[in-house]
Structures are given as structure tokens and as C-alpha cells.
C-alpha positions, 0 to 999 in steps of 0.5 A: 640548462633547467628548461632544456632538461624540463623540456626533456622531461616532458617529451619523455614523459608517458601519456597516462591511460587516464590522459588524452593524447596533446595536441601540438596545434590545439590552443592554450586554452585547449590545452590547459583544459587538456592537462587535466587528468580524467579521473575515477573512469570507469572500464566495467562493461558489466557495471555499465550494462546492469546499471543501464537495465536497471534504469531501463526497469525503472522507466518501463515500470513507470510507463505501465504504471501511468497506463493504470492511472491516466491511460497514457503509455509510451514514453519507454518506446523512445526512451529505452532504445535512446538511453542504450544509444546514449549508453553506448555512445559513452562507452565508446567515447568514455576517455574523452573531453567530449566538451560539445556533447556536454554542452549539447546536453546543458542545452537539452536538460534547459528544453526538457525543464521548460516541456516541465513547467508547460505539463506542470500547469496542465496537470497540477492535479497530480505532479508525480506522472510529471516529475517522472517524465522530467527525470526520464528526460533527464536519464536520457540526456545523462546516459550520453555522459557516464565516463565516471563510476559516480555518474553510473551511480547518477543512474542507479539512484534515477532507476530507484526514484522511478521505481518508487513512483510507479509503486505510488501510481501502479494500481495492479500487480503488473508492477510486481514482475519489475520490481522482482526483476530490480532486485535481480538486477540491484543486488550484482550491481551492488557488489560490482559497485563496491568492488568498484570503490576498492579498485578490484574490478580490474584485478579478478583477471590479467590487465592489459598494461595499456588500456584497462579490461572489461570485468566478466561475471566469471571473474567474481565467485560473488556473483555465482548465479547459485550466490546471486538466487539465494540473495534474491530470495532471502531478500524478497523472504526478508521485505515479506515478512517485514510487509507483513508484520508493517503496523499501518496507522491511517492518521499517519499516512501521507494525504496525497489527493489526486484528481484527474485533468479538469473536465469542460461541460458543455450546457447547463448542468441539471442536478435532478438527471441521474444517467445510467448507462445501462438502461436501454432506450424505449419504455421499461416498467411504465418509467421513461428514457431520454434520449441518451439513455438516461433513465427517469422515473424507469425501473432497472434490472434486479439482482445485478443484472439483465430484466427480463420479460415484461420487465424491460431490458438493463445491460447486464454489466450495470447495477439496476439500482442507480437511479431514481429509481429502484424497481425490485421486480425486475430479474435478473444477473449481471456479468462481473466486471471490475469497475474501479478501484479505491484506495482508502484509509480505512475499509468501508461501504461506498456509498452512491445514493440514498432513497425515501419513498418506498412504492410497495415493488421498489424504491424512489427518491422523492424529494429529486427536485431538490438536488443542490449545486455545489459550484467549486471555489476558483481558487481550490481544486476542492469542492466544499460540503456541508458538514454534519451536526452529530454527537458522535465520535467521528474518523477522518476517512481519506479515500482515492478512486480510480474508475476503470469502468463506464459508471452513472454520473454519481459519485461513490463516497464513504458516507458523510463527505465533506471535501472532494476533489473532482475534476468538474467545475460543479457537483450536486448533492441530493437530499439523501446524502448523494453525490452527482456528476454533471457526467458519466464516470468514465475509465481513467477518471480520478477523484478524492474524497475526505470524509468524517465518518462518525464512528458506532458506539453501540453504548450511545446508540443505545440511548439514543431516545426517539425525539425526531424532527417532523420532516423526518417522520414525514420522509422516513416513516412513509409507508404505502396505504396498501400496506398489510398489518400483518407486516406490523404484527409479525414485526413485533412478534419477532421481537417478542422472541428475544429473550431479554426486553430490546427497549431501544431502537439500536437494539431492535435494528440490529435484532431484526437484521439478524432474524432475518438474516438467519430465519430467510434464504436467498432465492436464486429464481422468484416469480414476477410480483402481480398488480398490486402485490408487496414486495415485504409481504411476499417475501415474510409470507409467500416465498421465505425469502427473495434478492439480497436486495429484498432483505434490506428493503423488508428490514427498512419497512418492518422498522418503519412499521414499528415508527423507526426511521430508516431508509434504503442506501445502495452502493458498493462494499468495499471489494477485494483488498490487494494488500500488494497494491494497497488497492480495493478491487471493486466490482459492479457484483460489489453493488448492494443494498443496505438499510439506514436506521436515524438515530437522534442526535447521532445520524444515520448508522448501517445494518446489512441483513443479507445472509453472508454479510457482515451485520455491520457494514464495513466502517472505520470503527475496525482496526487495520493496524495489521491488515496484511497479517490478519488476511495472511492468518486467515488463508492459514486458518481455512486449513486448520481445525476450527478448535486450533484455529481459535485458539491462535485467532484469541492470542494473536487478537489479544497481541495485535489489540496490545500493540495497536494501543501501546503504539496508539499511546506512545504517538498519542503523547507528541501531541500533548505539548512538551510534557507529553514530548519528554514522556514519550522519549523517556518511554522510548529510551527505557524500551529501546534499554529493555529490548537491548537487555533482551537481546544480550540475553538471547544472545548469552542464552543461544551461545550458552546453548552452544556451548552445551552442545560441544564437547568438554574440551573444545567447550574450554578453548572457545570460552577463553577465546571469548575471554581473551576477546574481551580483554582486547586480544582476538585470536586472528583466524590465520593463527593456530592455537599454539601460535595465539597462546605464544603470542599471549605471553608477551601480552599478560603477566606470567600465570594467566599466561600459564593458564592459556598456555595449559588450556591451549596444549590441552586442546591441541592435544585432544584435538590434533592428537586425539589424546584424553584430557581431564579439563577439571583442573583447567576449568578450575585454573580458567575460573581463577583467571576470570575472577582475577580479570574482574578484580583487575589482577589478571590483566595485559601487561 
């Protein structure tokens, strides 16, 4: 009879909700796997919809941030609609085994590893872009099997990882909109999630006994959209502030060196042509073009920009400077344009080329013939370069440059490279520090660059004495026979205005860089230089002033005339930083003029005399440990009073030069061995103490505060519910005051009992029946009761 009744038991039995129907034909195998319940199914339509955006965020957000980098977009064209697709296909089919559609997903998830591995050694220059694309393939696949609230939660975690890849690879703000619209759409999934967990998403609203309802936003005061605006802002309030006041260390920042793909040259590479693209064919300046509008030996347009008349014909969209030479006869201005884009550790002057020879209406580098080939080992992605011989401190400076715009064939660097990763198989490095692509730089190329910048001590520059090599004078103190004595002599009559001896060379460079930066103007509009005619002369003399360009060529030539070596370097300033993207916007209007100054034992250190600049040219020597609060503070600053202003620039200076060394001090000691590790830590833990005291005493002085502010008697009743607290008795918020002081009887022994009772009647009294109370007695009588308690007496029972 036992099998018959089991028998019974099992027709009789009900199918659960969870449970697929048997089959009375299937196999024993079908229907072992059968009798296994499907667990954990998740029936939330909104759940599944939030988290399918969600994902879908993250992929368009990785797909518009692989358009900044590589120029390449287009995989949320297929992928979006298809994992929607597969979305609804599991909705639909949520409650079944669906073993073939898993193993059609095993196949899937194989063909999309190997399509990795054949990208991957296509572009091992840079893998994120191709880890992306892996786990987009991936969250496609998976969408077709989401029975589960977990795997929904497979889901949210790939839209996270995607999010956070295109924030490492988006270099505009056009990332900015996807992440406002993840945190819109995060924060409801995130109680739905929970709500979820408990069990609660079925219970806002009647179910239906046979098949579980779909949740609707309607059901969950928690997710109000007035609840859900006001989450979203102080979490977007909240992650700003946090970003402002975020401490950035340069040395601690990860060193990722992306590259673009390997580029193949054809022919032979020659080191000496420089190719600028602006340069129209035909003769300009009595220099020459090839045919490819490479320029040799010709002139450019001046101040960024378009020559004019007889001084030949320059696209206004490049920099005239680029080249071998510099013809700064030529007039004109250039259009804007953004040009590339650097992300770098520290701010400074991107460096493109460095020239010598000065004709008397420009530049030129003379010693052109003898560019060097660097070939690039074929076991590293790397090119190795000479390294500088130097007495000064130096700062390894780790920079990224994505070009967005068609540039020359020379490659930006801060000054003193000494690796690059370039996607050539050969560069060129001249006799003036610059670097050279065997082709143009085109929109969408990306190089690296790790320099070892030396850092300016103006003490040791200062002493720097003027023993230079013979070559050096050779090249660096070349002066046209044409020259006018006048420029020695007014050179040194300017310094003779000092009003303390400038006896070394820093202090004299940095003496005439000023004069001239505060003494001339800019010129806006400036006649053509005659036959003959010099550029200094008639700058000091003639015009009072010239291009920005002008005053760091008159700056060079009056040291030279005083036997300084100095030399003029062009190149781009650092741009605008977007502390968003964490990206210097660079423009071809960025392209300037500098002067170099060699000091012996120490290099070649930069001084910029035009008017509006900083004297010093950007450098590491700055501190950018709380770069995003210092601009912050200075758009606050242009609406202030300049007394007020700078008052707070001095405190918040005297704060942030604290911080940064007591930080600087404390990361300083895990690089000492062992006794610097237990030092640190001690500091940690008796900081970690001393700001815990601290905020115990904030905390006793806010509820003292409020304490304050209440009357006599609700001041009482709330301080013995703190006490009672502590003691382990909370009064629960369902319970009124006459029920918590009755239950205290049975928990302490009789007089404290008392006490609380006392207190308790009291209020209850003012409280609900606006009686006057004398609490000079109760608060005696709760005095006696907290000195009990700290001797013990006065305890539960």
C-alpha cells in the first residue's frame, strides 16, 4: 500500500509556480533535470527594464568614448537593440529550462573569446577598447538568460565595468550626460534590488495566487520621482565636492602608456625634412617647397597665422613656427582650432622644436643635417633616448597625446624625453632637443612620452658659473656681423636699473624678461621689416614693441649680446585643463615662442617675456595636489574684492602647502624600510584616534547645542533616554513615555525606577497637559542617578 499512496501523493500534489509542468513522455534524464526547482526567478518588469538601460548606458557611453580615441563607433548600433532582444526573449521564457539556448550561448561566449584574442594582438598597444568590446559581446549573450535576480545583478555590474572604461578612454564632456543618466537610473534599481532581496516586490500591491505580478514604480513611495530628484542631487552634490577637495599625487597615479596601431612606412625615412602642412606650394620668402608642401628652408606666416603680401601665403590654421625655419617677417593671424589633447601629470610647455641660428628677421636650425635616427627595439613597444647629464633635481613627468587635428611631423614633449611610445618603427631626434615623425600627425594618432624633467632651484641656478663648453658658445652666442651695438648697450643699461648688483646669469634672465614684459606692448598691426632691417632693433627702438613672438627673440638676442647662451624653443602651453576629463585642451593659438637660457652643469631652463604669461613657463616644479580647488577658488575669486581675495588665497595657500607636505611625509615613510612602515602606521592610528576624539567632541557639542535650544523640561526626558541608551534600554518608537517608564520597573532596582518614573510623569504632564513643572528637583534627583550609574550602583537589575 506505501507505493500506491505514494503514488497518490504525487498526482496530487500541485505544480509550484517555480516548477515546469512534467512531461509524462520526456526521458529519465529529462526528468531528473525537470524535478529541480528553478529558484530565485525574478518577475520585476521594472527591475528588468532599469537594468537592461542601465547596461545599454554603459555600452553607448563606451562606444562614444572609443570615437575620442581610435575614431572608431558603432558597436551600440547592433548591440543595444540585440540585448533588448534578448532581454525580452528571457522575459518571455524566464520560467523555463531553456537547455538549448544556454548551450547556444556556451557556443557564443567561445567564438566571442577567440574574435578577442585575434583583436588582442592587433592592438596590444592599447587593451582596454578591446576588453570593452569582449564584455559588450558577453552582456549580450548573457541577456538572453536572466531568469534570476543575480544574473540581473551580472548585468548591473557589466554597465558598471563599461561605465568606468569609457571614463578612463572619454576625453570630452560628452561623457558627462551618460553618467548623470547612470545615476538617475542606479539609484531606483538599487532599492528595487534590495526590495528584492527581502522579498517585497510582490507585496506593494495584491498577487495573483498563480503566477506572480510585475512591480510598478507606483507601488514604492520610495521611488517618488520628487525622492528619486533629490537622491540624485545630493549624490551628484556629494561626488562634487568629494572631486574637489580629491588630493592628486602625480608619483601615485597609475602609468598606463597608450600608443595608437603600428604604422607602416613606406621608403626611407629622412630625418632632416620637417613637413608642414600649412605651407602652400610655390616660393614664399626666397625659401623653397617640395612637392608635398613640405617646407625647406622657407619662412611662415607670424603670429599664428596667414602671411601676407610679399611674404607669401601659410594656411591660417597652422603655426608658422614649425619648421626650419622661422621667418618673423611674416604677418599675419590663425583661426582657432583645437589640435590635441594631453593628458599629463603635471602642467607644462609642450615642447616641439628648439633653433640656434638667428638671421636677423627669424630663426633657423643649423645644425639640420644632423638629426639622428632612433630605430625602436623589436622586442618593446618603447623608443629609448638619450638620457641628460644634469646637476639638478629632476621629476619624472608621464604624458598622453591624442592629436585631433592634422600637425607637422614633430612630435610635442615636455622638455628632456627620455622614453616614447610611438606607433613608428623610427623617430629622429635633432641637435635642439626635438623630436621627428617619419609622418605627419594625423587625427586619432596616440603617443606617450615619460620625461625627467629637471626641476628650477633658483638657489643653484644662481650659482651656476659660466664655464660653457666651446661648441656651446659656437652655437649659442651666434649673432649676425649686422648687428648694432646698440642692442649690447641698451642690454646693459637696463640692468643697470636694478636696484641691487644681478651678478649671475639667472638673475639677469629673469631681470630682462620682466623689463621687457612690463616696459613694451604688443602690437596688434606692424609694418613689413626693409632689406636689412633688425628684428631686436627695431622692436627696442622703432616700434616699442612687436608679435608675442618678438619679445622671446629679442629676450634671446639681448642675452647673447651680454655672452649669455640662450636659445629660441617653440611649442604649445599647456592649454586649458578640464578638470572633468582630466584633459589639457590644447589649441594651435596655444603655439608660442620662448626663450632657453644654458646654465652650466644644470641644462636649459625657460623664460617667457610676453606680456600676459607667466615669466616662468609651466613646469613641474608647481604643485598640483589640489588643482580642481585651486581653479574652483579662482572663478570665486573674480567676484570678490581683491583685499578679501587675498586674504583667503593666503590661508587656503598656508592649508593646501600643509596638507600636501604632511601627505607627502606620511607616503614618504613606506619607502624607508621597515622602520619607516612601523612610523607610518603608528602616525596613522594616533591620527585615525585623534580625529575619532574629534568627531566625539563635535558630536557632544552639536547635541549639546540642541539641548540648549529645548525647553527645561523636554531638555530632562531626552537626556534620560540618552542615559537609559546607554545603559542598554532604548525606548522603542512605538512606545509612549508612560509605557517605557513602566517597563524600566522591571529592568532597574527601585530608586532609579523611581527617578525615571518622576521624570516621566513630569513630562507627560507638561507635555500632554500643559502643566508647569519645577524640574529643579528632577534634574537634582537624575544627577544622583548618573553618579550612581558611574559607580555602579545604579544598574539593570
Amino acid at each position: 500500500m506505501a507505493p500506491a499512496s505514494n503514488l497518490a501523493a504525487s498526482r496530487s500534489r500541485r505544480v509550484s509556480p517555480n516548477e515546469s509542468p512534467r512531461d509524462p513522455e520526456a526521458s529519465p534524464l529529462d526528468r531528473a533535470s525537470d524535478s529541480t526547482p528553478v529558484a530565485d526567478i525574478e518577475d520585476s518588469i521594472l527591475l528588468r527594464v532599469l537594468v537592461q538601460v542601465l547596461a545599454s548606458i554603459g555600452i553607448l557611453a563606451t562606444d562614444l568614448a572609443a570615437a575620442d580615441v581610435v575614431d572608431q563607433s558603432g558597436i551600440s548600433v547592433w548591440a543595444i537593440p540585440l540585448s533588448w532582444v534578448g532581454a525580452f526573449w528571457s522575459w518571455q521564457h524566464r520560467r523555463k529550462r531553456n537547455i538549448a539556448t544556454k548551450f547556444m550561448i556556451a557556443i557564443g561566449m567561445l567564438l566571442a573569446l577567440a574574435f578577442f584574442f585575434n583583436a588582442l594582438l592587433g592592438r596590444m598597444n592599447d587593451t582596454r577598447l578591446v576588453l570593452a568590446e569582449l564584455l559588450i559581446q558577453l552582456q549580450v549573450l548573457h541577456s538572453f538568460d536572466l531568469p534570476r535576480r543575480r544574473d540581473l545583478g551580472y548585468s548591473m555590474v557589466i554597465g558598471l565595468i563599461l561605465l568606468s572604461v569609457a571614463a578612463t578612454l572619454s576625453q570630452t564632456l560628452a561623457f558627462a550626460p551618460l553618467l548623470l543618466a547612470f545615476l538617475g537610473v542606479v539609484l531606483p534599481i538599487l532599492v528595487l534590488d534590495y526590495r528584492s532581496r527581502l522579498g517585497l516586490l510582490s507585496q506593494s500591491h495584491p498577487v495573483s495566487t498563480t503566477r506572480p505580478s510585475a512591480s510598478r514604480w507606483w507601488s514604492f513611495p520610495e521611488l517618488t520621482p520628487k525622492r528619486i530628484l533629490g537622491l540624485l542631487l545630493a549624490t551628484v552634490a556629494l561626488g562634487l565636492i568629494v572631486f574637489a577637495f580629491l588630493p592628486r599625487l602625480p608619483g601615485y597615479q597609475l602609468q598606463t602608456f597608450p600608443v595608437s596601431a603600428p604604422i607602416t612606412i613606406e621608403g626611407e625615412f629622412d630625418a632632416r625634412r620637417i613637413i608642414n602642412p600649412g605651407y602652400v606650394s610655390g616660393p614664399v620668402g626666397g625659401g623653397r617647397f617640395d612637392e608635398q608642401g613640405g617646407a625647406e628652408g622657407a619662412g611662415a606666416g607670424q603670429v599664428r597665422g596667414q602671411g601676407t603680401g610679399e611674404a607669401g601665403v601659410m594656411d591660417d590654421t597652422f603655426y608658422y613656427g614649425f619648421n626650419t625655419e622661422m621667418d618673423q617677417n611674416l604677418r599675419g593671424q590663425m583661426k582657432p582650432q583645437i589640435v590635441m589633447r594631453v593628458r599629463s601629470q603635471a602642467q607644462g610647455f609642450w615642447r616641439v622644436l628648439g633653433f640656434d641660428r638667428y638671421t636677423g628677421q627669424g630663426w633657423s636650425i643649423s645644425r639640420n643635417e644632423a638629426a639622428e635616427i632612433i630605430d625602436r627595439p623589436f622586442w618593446s613597444p618603447q623608443f629609448f633616448l638619450p638620457r641628460l647629464l644634469t646637476s639638478a633635481a629632476t621629476k619624472e613627468v608621464v604624458q598622453t597625446y591624442t592629436i585631433v587635428a592634422e600637425l607637422p611631423n614633430l612630435i610635442p614633449a615636455m622638455s628632456v624625453p627620455e622614453r616614447l611610445y610611438f606607433p613608428t618603427d623610427q623617430v629622429a631626434l635633432d641637435a635642439e632637443g626635438g623630436l621627428r615623425s617619419p609622418v605627419n600627425l594625423s587625427d586619432g594618432l596616440t603617443y606617450t612620452v615619460v620625461s625627467n624633467v629637471p626641476l628650477r632651484d633658483r638657489t643653484a641656478l644662481g650659482k651656476a658659473k659660466g664655464n660653457y663648453p666651446p661648441g656651446l658658445r659656437t652655437y649659442y652666442l651666434q649673432l649676425p656681423d649686422s648687428l648694432s651695438p646698440r642692442i649690447r648697450q641698451q642690454t646693459e643699461a637696463i640692468l643697470a636699473k636694478s636696484s641691487k648688483p644681478l651678478t649671475s646669469t639667472y638673475e639677469q634672465a629673469l631681470y630682462l624678461a620682466q623689463y621687457l614684459k612690463q616696459t613694451y606692448q604688443i602690437q596688434p598691426d606692424l609694418p613689413y621689416l626693409g632689406e636689412g632691417e633688425e628684428l631686436t632693433e627695431a622692436f627696442l627702438f622703432r616700434f616699442g614693441g612687436g608679435y608675442p613672438d618678438h619679445f622671446s627673440t629679442v629676450l634671446t638676442v639681448m642675452l647673447r649680446s651680454i655672452g649669455i647662451p640662450a636659445r629660441l624653443a617653440v611649442g604649445f602651453g599647456a592649454g586649458e585643463f578640464n578638470p572633468f576629463t582630466g584633459y589639457y585642451i590644447v589649441r594651435n593659438t596655444d603655439a608660442y615662442a620662448i626663450t632657453e637660457v644654458y646654465f652650466p652643469d644644470y641644462g636649459w631652463f625657460g623664460f617667457d617675456p610676453i606680456p600676459g604669461h607667466e615669466l616662468i613657463p609651466p613646469s613641474p616644479e608647481e604643485d598640483y595636489t589640489f588643482s580642481v580647488l585651486k581653479q574652483f577658488w579662482q572663478w570665486v575669486a573674480g567676484w570678490l574684492p581683491p583685499p578679501i581675495t587675498a586674504v583667503i588665497s593666503g590661508v587656503f595657500r598656508v592649508i593646501a602647502m600643509v596638507l600636501a607636505q604632511a601627505i607627502g611625509w606620511f607616503l614618504g615613510q613606506f619607502s624607508r624600510g621597515w622602520l619607516g612602515i612601523f612610523t607610518g602606521l603608528i602616525t596613522a592610528v594616533a591620527v585615525s584616534f585623534l580625529g575619532w576624539l574629534g568627531f566625539e567632541g563635535w558630536r557632544q557639542w552639536r547635541y549639546q547645542r540642541w539641548l540648549t535650544r529645548l525647553p527645561e523640561m523636554e531638555s530632562l526626558y531626552q537626556q534620560l533616554l540618552r542615559w537609559s541608551a546607554s545603559q542598554g534600554h532604548r525606548k522603542r518608537a512605538a512606545q509612549t513615555p508612560l509605557e517605557f517608564a513602566q517597563q524600566m520597573q522591571a529592568v532597574y532596582e527601585p530608586e532609579t525606577a523611581a527617578t525615571i518614573a518622576a521624570i516621566t510623569n513630569a513630562y507627560v504632564n507638561w507635555r500632554y497637559g500643559a502643566q508647569t513643572v519645577d524640574t529643579t528637583e528632577l534634574r537634582r534627583r537624575f544627577q544622583r542617578l548618573q553618579q550612581r550609574s558611574l559607580r555602579g550602583l545604579s544598574v539593570p537589575t
